[in-house]
Each structure stands twice: as structure tokens, then as C-alpha cells.
C-alpha positions in Angstrom: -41.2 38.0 -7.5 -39.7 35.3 -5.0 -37.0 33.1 -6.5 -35.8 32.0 -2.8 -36.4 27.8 -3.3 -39.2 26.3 -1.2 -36.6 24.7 1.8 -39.1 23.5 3.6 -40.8 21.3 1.0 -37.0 20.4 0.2 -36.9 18.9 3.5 -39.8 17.0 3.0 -38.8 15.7 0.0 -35.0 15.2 1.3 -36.7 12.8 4.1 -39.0 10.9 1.8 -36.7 9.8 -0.7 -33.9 8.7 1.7 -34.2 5.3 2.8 -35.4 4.2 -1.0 -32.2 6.4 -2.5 -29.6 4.3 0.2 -31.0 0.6 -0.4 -30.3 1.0 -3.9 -27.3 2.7 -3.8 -25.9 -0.4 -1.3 -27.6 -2.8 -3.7 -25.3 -1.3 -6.5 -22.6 -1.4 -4.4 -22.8 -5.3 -3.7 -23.6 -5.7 -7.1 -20.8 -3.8 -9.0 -18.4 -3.3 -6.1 -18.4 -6.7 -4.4 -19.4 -9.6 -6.4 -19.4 -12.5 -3.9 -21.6 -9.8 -1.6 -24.5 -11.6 -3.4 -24.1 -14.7 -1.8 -23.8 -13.0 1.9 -27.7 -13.5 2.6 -29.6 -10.4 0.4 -29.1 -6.7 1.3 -29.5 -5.5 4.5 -32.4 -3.5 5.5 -31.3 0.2 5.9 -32.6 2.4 9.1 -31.8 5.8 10.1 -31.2 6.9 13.2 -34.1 9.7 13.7 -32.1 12.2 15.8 -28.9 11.8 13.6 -31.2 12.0 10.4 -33.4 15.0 11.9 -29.9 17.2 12.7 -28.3 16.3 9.1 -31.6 17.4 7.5 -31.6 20.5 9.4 -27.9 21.5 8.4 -28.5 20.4 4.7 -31.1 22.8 4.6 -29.5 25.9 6.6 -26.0 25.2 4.2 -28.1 24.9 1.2 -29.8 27.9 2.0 -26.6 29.6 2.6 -25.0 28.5 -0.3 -28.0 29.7 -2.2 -27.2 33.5 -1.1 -23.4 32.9 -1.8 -24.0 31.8 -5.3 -26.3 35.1 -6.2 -23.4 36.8 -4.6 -20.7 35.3 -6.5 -18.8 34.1 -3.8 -16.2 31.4 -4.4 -16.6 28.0 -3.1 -15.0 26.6 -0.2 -12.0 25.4 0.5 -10.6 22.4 -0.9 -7.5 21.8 -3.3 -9.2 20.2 -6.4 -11.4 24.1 -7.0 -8.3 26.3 -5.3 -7.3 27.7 -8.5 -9.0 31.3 -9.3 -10.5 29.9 -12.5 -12.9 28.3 -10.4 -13.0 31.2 -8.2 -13.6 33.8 -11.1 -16.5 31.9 -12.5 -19.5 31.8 -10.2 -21.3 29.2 -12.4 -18.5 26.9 -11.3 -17.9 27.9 -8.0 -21.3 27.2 -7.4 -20.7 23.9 -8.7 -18.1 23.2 -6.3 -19.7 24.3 -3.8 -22.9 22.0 -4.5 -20.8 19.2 -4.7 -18.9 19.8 -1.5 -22.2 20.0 0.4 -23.8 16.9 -1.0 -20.8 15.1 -0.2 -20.7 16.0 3.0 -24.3 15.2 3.4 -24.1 11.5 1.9 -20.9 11.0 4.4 -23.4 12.4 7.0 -26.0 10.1 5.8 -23.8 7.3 6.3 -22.8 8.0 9.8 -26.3 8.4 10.7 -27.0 4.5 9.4 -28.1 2.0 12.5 -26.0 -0.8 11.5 -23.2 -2.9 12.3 -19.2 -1.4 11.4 -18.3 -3.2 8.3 -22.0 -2.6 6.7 -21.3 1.4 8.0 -18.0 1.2 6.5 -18.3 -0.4 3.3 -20.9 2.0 2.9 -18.6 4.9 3.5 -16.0 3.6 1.4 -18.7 3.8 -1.8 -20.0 7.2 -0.8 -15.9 8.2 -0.9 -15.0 6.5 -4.4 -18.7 7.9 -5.4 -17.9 11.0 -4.5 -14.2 11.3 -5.9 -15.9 10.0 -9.5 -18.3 12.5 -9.5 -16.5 15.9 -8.6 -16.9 18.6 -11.3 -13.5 18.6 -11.5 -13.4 15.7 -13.5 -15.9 16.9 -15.8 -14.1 19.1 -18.8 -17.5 20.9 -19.3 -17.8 21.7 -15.4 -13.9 22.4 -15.1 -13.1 25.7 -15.1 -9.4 25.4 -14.7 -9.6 23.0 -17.8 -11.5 25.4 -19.9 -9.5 28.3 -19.2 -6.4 26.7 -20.4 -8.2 25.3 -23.6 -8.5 28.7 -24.3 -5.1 29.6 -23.4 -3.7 27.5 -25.4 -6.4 27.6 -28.5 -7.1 24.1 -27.9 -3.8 22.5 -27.8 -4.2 21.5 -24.1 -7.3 19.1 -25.3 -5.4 17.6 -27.8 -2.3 16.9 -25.7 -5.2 15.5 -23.2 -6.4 13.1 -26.1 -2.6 11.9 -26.8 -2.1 11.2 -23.1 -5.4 9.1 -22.7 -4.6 7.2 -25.9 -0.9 6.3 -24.8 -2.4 5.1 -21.3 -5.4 3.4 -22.9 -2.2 1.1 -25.0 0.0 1.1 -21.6 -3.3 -0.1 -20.0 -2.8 2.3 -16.8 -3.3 5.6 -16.5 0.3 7.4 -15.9 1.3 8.9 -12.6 4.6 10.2 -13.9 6.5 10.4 -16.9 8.0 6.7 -17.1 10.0 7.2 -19.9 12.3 9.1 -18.0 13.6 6.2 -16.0 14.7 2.6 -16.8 15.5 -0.3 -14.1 19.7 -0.9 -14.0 20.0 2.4 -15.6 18.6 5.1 -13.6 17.2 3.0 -10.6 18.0 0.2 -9.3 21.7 1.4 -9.8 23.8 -0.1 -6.6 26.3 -2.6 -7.7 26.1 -6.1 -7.3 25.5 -9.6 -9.2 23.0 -12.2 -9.2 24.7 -15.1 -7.4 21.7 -17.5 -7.7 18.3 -17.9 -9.3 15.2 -20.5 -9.6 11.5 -20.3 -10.3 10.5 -17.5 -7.7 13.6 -15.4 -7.0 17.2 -13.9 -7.9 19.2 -13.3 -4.9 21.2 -10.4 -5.3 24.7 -9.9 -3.6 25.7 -6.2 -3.5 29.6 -4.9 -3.4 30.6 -4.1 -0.2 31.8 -0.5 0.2 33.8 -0.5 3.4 36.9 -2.4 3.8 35.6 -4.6 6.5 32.0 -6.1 6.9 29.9 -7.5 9.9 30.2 -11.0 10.0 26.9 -11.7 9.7 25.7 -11.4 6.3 22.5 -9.6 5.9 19.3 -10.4 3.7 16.6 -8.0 2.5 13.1 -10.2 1.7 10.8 -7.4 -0.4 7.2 -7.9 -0.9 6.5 -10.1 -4.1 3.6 -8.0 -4.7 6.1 -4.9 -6.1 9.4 -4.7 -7.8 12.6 -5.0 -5.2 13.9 -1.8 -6.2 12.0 0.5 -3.8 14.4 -0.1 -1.5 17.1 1.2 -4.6 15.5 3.7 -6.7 18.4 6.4 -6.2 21.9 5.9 -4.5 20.4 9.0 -2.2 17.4 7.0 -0.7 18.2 3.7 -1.1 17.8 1.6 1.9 19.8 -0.9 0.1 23.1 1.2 -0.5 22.7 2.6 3.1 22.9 -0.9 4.4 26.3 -1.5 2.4 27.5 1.9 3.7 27.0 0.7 7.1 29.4 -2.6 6.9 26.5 -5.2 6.3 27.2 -8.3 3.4 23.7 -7.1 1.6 21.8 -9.8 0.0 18.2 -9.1 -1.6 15.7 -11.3 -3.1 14.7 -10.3 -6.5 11.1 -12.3 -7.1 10.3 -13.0 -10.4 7.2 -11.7 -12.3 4.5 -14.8 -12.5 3.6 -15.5 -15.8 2.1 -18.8 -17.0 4.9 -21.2 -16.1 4.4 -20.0 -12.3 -0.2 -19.8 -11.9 0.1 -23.0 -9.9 2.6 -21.6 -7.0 1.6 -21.8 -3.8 2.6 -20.1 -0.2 4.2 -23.1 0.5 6.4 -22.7 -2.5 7.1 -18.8 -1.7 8.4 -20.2 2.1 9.8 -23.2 1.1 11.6 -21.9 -2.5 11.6 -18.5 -1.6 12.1 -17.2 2.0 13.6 -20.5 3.5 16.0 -21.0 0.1 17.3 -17.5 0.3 18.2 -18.0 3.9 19.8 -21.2 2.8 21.9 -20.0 0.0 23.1 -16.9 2.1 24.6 -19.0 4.6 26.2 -21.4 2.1 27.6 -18.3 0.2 29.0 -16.3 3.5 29.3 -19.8 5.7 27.9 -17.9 8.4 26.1 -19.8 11.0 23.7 -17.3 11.3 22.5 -14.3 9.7 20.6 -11.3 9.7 17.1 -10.6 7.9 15.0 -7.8 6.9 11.4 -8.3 5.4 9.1 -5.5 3.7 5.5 -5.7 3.6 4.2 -9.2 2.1 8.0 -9.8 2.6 7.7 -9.4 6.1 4.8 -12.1 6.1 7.0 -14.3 4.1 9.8 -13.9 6.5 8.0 -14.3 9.5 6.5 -17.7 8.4 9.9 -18.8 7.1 11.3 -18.7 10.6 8.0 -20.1 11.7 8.9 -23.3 9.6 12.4 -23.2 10.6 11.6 -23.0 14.0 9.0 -26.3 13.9 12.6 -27.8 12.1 14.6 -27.3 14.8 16.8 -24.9 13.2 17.3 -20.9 13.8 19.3 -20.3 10.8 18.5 -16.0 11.7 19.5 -14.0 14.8 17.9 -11.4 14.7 14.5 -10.0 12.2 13.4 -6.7 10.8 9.9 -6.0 9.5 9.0 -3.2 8.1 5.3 -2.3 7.5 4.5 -6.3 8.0 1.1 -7.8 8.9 1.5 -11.1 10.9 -1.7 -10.2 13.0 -3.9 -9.8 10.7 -6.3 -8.0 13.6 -6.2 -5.0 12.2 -6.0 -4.4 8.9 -8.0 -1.5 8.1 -9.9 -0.7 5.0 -8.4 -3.8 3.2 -10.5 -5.2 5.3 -13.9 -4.3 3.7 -13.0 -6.1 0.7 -12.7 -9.5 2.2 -15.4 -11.7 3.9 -16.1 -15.3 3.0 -18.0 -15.1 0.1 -15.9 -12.7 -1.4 -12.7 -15.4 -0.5 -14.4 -18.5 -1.8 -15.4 -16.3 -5.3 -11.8 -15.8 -5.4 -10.5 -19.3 -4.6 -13.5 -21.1 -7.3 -11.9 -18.3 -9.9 -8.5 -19.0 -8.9 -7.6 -21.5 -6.2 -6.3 -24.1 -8.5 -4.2 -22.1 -10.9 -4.2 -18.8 -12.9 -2.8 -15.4 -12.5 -3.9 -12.4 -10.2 -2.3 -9.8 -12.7 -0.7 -7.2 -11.4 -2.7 -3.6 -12.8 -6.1 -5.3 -10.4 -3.3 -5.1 -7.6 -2.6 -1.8 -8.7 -5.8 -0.5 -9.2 -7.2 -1.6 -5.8 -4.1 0.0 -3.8 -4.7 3.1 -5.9 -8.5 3.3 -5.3 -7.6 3.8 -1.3 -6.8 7.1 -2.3 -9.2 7.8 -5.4 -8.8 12.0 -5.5 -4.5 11.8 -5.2 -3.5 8.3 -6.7 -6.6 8.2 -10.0 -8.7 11.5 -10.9 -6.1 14.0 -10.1 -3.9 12.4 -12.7 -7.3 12.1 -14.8 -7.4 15.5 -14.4 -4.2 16.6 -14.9 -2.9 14.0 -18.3 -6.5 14.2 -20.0 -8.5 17.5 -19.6 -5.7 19.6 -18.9 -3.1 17.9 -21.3 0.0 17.9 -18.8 2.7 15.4 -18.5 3.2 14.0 -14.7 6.8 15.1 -14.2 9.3 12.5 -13.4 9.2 10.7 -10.0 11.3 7.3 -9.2 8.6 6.3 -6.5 5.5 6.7 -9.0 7.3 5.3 -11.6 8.1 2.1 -9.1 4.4 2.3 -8.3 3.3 1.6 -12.1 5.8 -1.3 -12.6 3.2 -3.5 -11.6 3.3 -7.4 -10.8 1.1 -10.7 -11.2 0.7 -13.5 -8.6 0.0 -16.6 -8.7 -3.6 -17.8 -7.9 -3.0 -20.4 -5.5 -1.2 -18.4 -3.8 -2.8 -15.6 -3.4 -6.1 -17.4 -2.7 -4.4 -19.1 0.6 -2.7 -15.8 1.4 -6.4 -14.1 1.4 -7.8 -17.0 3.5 -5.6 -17.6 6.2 -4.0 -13.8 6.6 -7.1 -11.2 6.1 -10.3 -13.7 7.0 -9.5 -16.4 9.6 -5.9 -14.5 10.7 -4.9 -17.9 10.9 -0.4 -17.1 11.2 -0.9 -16.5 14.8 -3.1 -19.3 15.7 -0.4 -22.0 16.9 -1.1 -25.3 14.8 -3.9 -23.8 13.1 -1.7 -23.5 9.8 0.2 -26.2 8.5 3.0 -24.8 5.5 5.8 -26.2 4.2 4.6 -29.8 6.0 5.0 -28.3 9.2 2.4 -26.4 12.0 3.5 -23.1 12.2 4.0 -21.4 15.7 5.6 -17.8 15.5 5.8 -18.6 19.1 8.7 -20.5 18.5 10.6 -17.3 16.4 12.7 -16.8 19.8 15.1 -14.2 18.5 15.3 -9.9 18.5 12.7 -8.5 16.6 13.0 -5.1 15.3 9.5 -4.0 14.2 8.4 -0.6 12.3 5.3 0.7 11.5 4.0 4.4 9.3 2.1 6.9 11.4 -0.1 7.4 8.1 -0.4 4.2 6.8 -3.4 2.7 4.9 -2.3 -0.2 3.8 -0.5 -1.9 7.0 -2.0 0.7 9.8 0.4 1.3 12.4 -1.5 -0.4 15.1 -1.6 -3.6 13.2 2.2 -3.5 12.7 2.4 -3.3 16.1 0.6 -6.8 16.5 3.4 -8.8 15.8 4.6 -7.8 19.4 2.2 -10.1 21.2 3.3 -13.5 19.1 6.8 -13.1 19.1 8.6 -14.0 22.5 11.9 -12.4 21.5 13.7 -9.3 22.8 11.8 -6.4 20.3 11.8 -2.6 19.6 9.0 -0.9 18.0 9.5 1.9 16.5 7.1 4.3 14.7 7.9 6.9 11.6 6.0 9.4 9.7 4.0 9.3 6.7 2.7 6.7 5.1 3.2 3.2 3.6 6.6 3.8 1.5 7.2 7.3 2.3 7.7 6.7 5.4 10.2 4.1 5.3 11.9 5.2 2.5 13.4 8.0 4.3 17.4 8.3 4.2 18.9 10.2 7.0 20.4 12.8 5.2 17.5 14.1 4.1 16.6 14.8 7.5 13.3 14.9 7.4 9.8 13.7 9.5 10.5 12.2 12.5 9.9 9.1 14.4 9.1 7.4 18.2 10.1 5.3 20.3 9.1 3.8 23.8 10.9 0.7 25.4 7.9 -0.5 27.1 6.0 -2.2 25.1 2.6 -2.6 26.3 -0.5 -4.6 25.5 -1.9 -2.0 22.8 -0.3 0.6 20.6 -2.2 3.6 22.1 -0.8 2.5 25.4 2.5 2.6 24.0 1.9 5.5 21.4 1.1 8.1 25.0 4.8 6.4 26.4 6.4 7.0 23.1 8.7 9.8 22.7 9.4 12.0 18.8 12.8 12.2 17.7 13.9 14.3 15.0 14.9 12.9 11.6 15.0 9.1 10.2 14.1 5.8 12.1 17.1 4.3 9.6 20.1 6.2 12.0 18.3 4.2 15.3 17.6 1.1 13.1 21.1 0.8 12.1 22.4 1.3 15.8 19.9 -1.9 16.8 21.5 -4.0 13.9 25.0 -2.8 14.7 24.7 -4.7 18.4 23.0 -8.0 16.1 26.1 -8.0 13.4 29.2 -9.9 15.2 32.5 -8.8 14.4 33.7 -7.3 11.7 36.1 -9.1 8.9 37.3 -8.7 5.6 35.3 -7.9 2.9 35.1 -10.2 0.1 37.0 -9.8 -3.1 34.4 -11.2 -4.9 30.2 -12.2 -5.8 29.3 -15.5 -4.7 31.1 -18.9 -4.0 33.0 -21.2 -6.0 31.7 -23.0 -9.0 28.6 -23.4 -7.5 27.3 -19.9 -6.9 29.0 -17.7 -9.0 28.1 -14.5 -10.4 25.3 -14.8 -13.1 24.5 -11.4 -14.3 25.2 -7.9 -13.1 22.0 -6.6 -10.5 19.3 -5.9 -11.2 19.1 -9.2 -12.8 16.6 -9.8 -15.5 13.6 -11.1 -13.2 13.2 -7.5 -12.2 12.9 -6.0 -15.6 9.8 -8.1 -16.8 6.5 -6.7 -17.1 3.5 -8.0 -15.3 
């Protein structure tokens, strides 16, 4: 008797169903994925590409068949770190499994490619085939996960309970843990360099941090994080905090600490975050340090804040800064990779009718989309791990930052998503008016330094690299390893990755990424060198926080904005 499968009529089948299978699998896509999709004008029509379709059905059918034979034989499944254990190699029933799965995945990535239809449709689609894919892996499946099963056994159960524990305590956290956070507290633990709060309103503590060298720069220096995170990733331990190093270099460190929206703050807008957050930092520095001028250093969404701070100042008349940092900061929002296949106008004007005019973006939906980006590393492999196999993540100051989530304020947010990700309206002179003022980054005439993450998914290194063509200034680009935190947070004496640099700086980041050359080690060391020749001379440090009456010191850092919960 025969058991080899009919291929062939596989094939046939494989081809008939397709079409059908992929309109509704957008259709739920649109519908569960992207809500405003349904006002973008229906679901678009799905063709194949014959040739493309013709050579995936071909493969699918010469791997099945080969996987076929591997399975009677017992073979293990290829490679690929979720099934690399030998449990799943010792057990041919799940091998086979894995093995299954891998191919279909590879076939409905395939499937994808060989769609004739614009990018974003092609992409979007791609992007629900991956967080598809990453759902559905037998690895997330306690009766399909061998490694699970075998340590059930191992431990006559006790693993599954454990697993039950865990997903109760993260169902009452309402997040599913990434490390084990009670082994770290904010002031205590991180967050640890020593300073005061000198000053405080609605949006923000500014933080002044005790100088550690006898003499400082002249020019005071001010770190604007992103308000969509806690400050402290640039202070989780005295060893890679970008913070401490700044103090260790001579520089009169100032950091904004933004407060956690709740209720009181829905109806902030980006006006207030420039006006009562970027520009008032800038202005309370200088009152503190009376320095004509000072130095500034923005993150992320604080780099965007920054930017179009000085963009304001500049329409004023006034160039309170000398020189600018950003670090991982969209101003062109040109390129901003797959953030991008969440926004389109529907999708903005759902947003802005739910939120426009007040309320709170909370903090665990920023969380959960940033996580999704990377659904098998930053969601099912801590599934896996905390539920089926009952583990506890083990301590790690970067996860635990990543969990201390934070809200924002509708308004807010809404213009942020409008004039940044879908009309990239902040280099568009006198298309924005903020803070009563059209904004011109044409007008930010002063040294740039601008950095950008090989690896990163959420500002991609080529649209870091934008801000080069809007501002007229002296600049350096300079490119590091890794990813989106990683990759800045990377102290010297670690000595570790690498970065690039190229002094030309040409139209497009490929032109200048094939000038650039690789140095060994952290962009911080070459960083601090650029600051160094922006600082002024160097005087006496100051005895004590603050200024007078007026801004004295109000609590020890990290302040208390910092330590509430979104």
C-alpha cells in the first residue's frame, strides 16, 4: 500500500483556494488590525503574479514532499531558535510540527511577495503574515511544545503551576513580564546619580546632577528624553549611564523629568510640550547657570521636541542653544519604516474623533505596539518562557525600564500623529504653526550632532539621517550598532560594537554609509570629543543645586514625576 500524499492534487488544490484564502485574510486584517482601514474605500482586490505564484507552488510542493520523507525518518526540524532544544529534536511528532510550521510560513511570506500590488498594501500584508505567524508557532502551544512537556515532567508538574502563578500576577500587573521587576526600584537601584530637582510644573522636573570634577564647561548642558518612556534610560546603572558619563566629562548636566499624564494633563497639546516643556527647560537652565547659551541633547520624541523648540526660538529671534545632539530623532518623517503601516488618514482621523479633544493614550497600547515589531523576542518568547515553562525572566535594568510604561495626552498625540508620520509636515517651512509661530528648522543655524542605530526599527538609520538636509548648521553623523536603545546605550568601557563615521555628508545615507569608515568601540568617546570643542571654558563647579530662593532644590533626583505609574 501507498501512503506517499497525492502532491499533485495538492497543488491543485493549493492554487484554487489561494486568492479566496488571501482576501479574507486581508479583510480580517483591516478589520481587527486596522480599524479606520474601513473607511479607506473597501478591500483591495488581490492578484497573483502567475510566474511568482507558479515557482512558490512548485517549491511548496518539492519541500513538502521532502519534509514528508524527513518526518518517516525522524529527522529533526530545521533550524531555528524557538525548536533548537533536543526535546524537540528527540520527538519526531514535534519536530515534524516545527518543521510544518516553518514551511508554511515561509510559503505565506512567499505568498505575499508574489502579491501584484502597491508597497504599503504588500507590506501591511507582510506585517500580518509575521504577527500571524509568530501567534501560531507550536511553540506557543503547551500540547505541541515539547520542551514544555518535558519539563512538566521533570518537574512532576510544578513547572505548569509556576506557569499559572506567572500568568495570574501579569494578568493583575496588566503586562506580561519581560524581567523580574521586583528586583529593581527607581532612586534605589536605577536611576541612582546624584542630583536634585531644581524646578517643576505641569509636564516636567528638571533635574540638576552634582558635578564630579572640580571644574565644569561653562556651558551648562541639558538632556530632553522622549516623553513617551521614563528619563532613566539614560541612568539605569552608574556603569552605562549616559547621564553620569556626561558629569564625568566636566558638563553642568541638567535632564528633564516628564511627568506621567493622568487626568489633570488629557487636554495638553504639542504646543504645550514646546512651549512648557522644551522651550521652559532651556529657559530655566540659563536662568539657573546665567549662561548665555547652552548646550542640548534630545532622545527620540525628545529629539523632535528639541528640534521644534529651536524651531520656535529661532522664528523669536532668539538662539538660546549652541550647539544640538539628537540621538535616534525623526524630524523627517520620510522614512519611518514599519511605523509607517499603521498610519494613513483614516486611521489618523479615527484617532483624532477618539482623542483629539482630550483623553489619555495610556501607556501599555504604547507598549504593546513597540513590542509587537518584534512579536517572537519582545511577546511569545516571554509567553513561552513565564507560562508554559513556569520560569522567572531574570533581572535586567533595560527590560525592566521597558515595562515602566507611560500615558500621553490625546491632543497631543493626535497632532504629533498628523503632522510628523502622515503629512511630515516639521520640515515643510510655514506649513506648521506651534507655539504661535511658523516653524522653519531652516532657521536652527547652529552644530548639529546627529546619531542614528544600524539595527533600528523604530527610528531607521536612514531616516535619522534626514535631519541633515533641513538643518543648515555645521553637522556630524555618526552611525552605531544595534538597535534602538542598545545601541546608544553603550558606555565606552564596555568596549563593545562599533560605530562609523564619514565627514562628507552626502544627499542620501547609502551614499554616505559606502564613504563611512568602522571604528572600534562606543560613538560616546567621539561624541564627547565633538561636545568638548562646543563647551567654552572651564570654571568652577558649583557648590550647590539651583539658584537662590527662586530655584532651589525641591527633592533629591529622581524626583517623584518619574516614579508614577502610567
Amino acid at each position: 500500500m501507498n501512503f506517499e500524499p497525492d502532491w499533485a492534487g495538492a497543488a491543485q488544490h493549493f492554487q484554487q483556494d489561494l486568492a479566496q484564502n488571501w482576501t479574507k485574510a486581508l479583510q480580517s486584517f483591516q478589520l481587527a488590525g486596522h480599524p479606520a482601514g474601513m473607511n479607506t474605500g473597501g478591500i483591495p482586490q488581490i492578484s497573483f503574479a502567475p510566474d511568482k505564484l507558479g515557482t512558490l507552488q512548485q517549491a511548496f510542493v518539492k519541500e513538502a514532499a521532502e519534509l514528508w520523507n524527513q518526518g518517516l525518518q525522524g529527522k529533526p526540524a530545521a533550524a531555528d531558535k524557538r525548536f533548537a532544544s533536543d526535546a524537540w529534536a528527540n520527538n519526531p511528532i514535534a519536530s515534524h510540527s516545527a518543521a510544518l510550521y516553518l514551511l508554511n510560513a515561509r510559503t505565506l511570506l512567499g505568498l505575499v511577495e508574489a502579491i501584484d500590488g502597491d508597497a504599503k498594501t504588500k507590506s501591511r500584508l507582510r506585517f500580518a503574515v509575521e504577527q500571524w505567524m509568530a501567534a501560531s508557532a507550536p511553540s506557543n502551544f503547551l500540547a505541541l511544545n515539547a520542551e514544555a512537556q518535558k519539563k512538566a515532567l521533570e518537574t512532576k508538574g510544578e513547572s505548569i503551576a509556576r506557569g499559572m502563578q506567572n500568568l495570574l500576577a501579569d494578568i493583575r500587573q496588566g503586562h506580561v513580564s519581560m524581567t523580574d521587576e521586583s528586583a529593581f526600584e527607581v532612586g534605589k537601584n536605577v536611576a541612582t546619580t546624584e542630583g536634585a530637582v531644581v524646578f517643576e510644573n505641569d509636564l516636567f522636573q528638571l533635574l540638576e546632577y552634582k558635578p564630579l570634577t572640580a571644574k565644569v564647561y561653562e556651558r551648562p548642558f541639558l538632556m530632553v528624553p522622549p516623553c513617551i518612556n521614563k528619563f532613566y534610560i539614560l541612568d539605569l546603572q552608574p556603569e552605562n549611564s549616559l547621564i553620569r558619563y556626561a558629569v564625568e566629562q566636566g558638563h553642568r548636566t541638567f535632564v528633564v523629568s516628564w511627568r506621567n499624564p493622568d487626568a489633570a494633563l488629557q487636554d495638553k497639546t504639542w504646543d504645550d510640550y514646546i512651549e512648557d516643556g522644551g522651550i521652559q527647560a532651556i529657559d530655566v537652565v540659563q536662568d539657573i547657570t546665567g549662561a548665555k547659551q547652552i548646550n542640548a541633547l534630545g532622545f527620540c520624541v525628545g529629539g523632535t521636541i528639541l528640534g521644534t523648540a529651536l524651531g520656535v526660538l529661532a522664528a523669536r529671534g532668539k538662539k538660546p542653544v549652541a550647539s544640538a545632539t539628537l540621538l535616534t530623532t525623526f524630524l523627517d518623517f520620510a522614512e519611518t519604516g514599519v511605523l509607517d503601516l499603521f498610519v494613513d488618514n483614516a486611521f489618523v482621523q479615527y484617532r483624532e474623533a477618539q482623542l483629539g479633544k482630550g483623553g489619555l493614550l495610556k501607556g501599555q497600547e504604547l507598549a504593546s505596539t513597540f513590542s509587537f515589531l518584534r512579536p517572537n523576542d519582545l511577546v511569545w518568547n516571554y509567553v513561552v518562557g513565564n507560562y508554559l515553562k513556569g520560569e522567572t525572566p531574570p533581572p535586567f535594568d533595560l527590560l525592566y525600564w521597558n515595562s515602566d510604561s507611560t500615558n500621553l495626552p490625546g491632543p497631543m498625540y493626535t497632532w504629533y500623529l498628523r503632522n510628523t508620520y502622515l503629512e511630515n509636515n516639521l520640515v515643510k517651512p510655514g506649513k506648521c504653526t506651534v507655539a504661535g509661530v511658523p516653524l522653519d528648522l531652516g532657521q536652527v543655524d547652529i552644530p548639529v550632532y546627529i546619531y542614528g542605530s544600524r539595527e533600528d526599527h523604530i527610528v531607521p538609520v536612514a531616516g535619522a539621517y534626514g535631519s541633515v538636509k533641513h538643518l543648515p548648521g555645521k553637522k556630524r553623523f555618526v552611525m552605531g550598532a544595534s538597535g534602538h536603545i542598545a545601541g546608544v546605550i553603550n558606555p565606552p568601557a564596555k568596549n563593545k560594537r562599533s560605530y562609523w563615521t564619514n565627514d562628507k555628508l552626502p544627499d542620501t545615507f547609502d551614499a554616505w554609509l559606502k564613504g563611512a569608515k568602522e571604528s572600534p568601540g562606543s560613538w560616546w568617546s567621539d561624541w564627547a570629543a565633538w561636545l568638548k570643542g562646543n563647551a567654552g571654558k572651564q570654571v568652577a563647579a558649583p557648590k550647590g543645586y539651583g539658584k537662590g530662593a527662586q530655584y532651589k532644590a525641591i527633592e533629591p533626583a529622581p524626583g517623584r514625576y518619574v516614579k508614577a505609574k502610567a
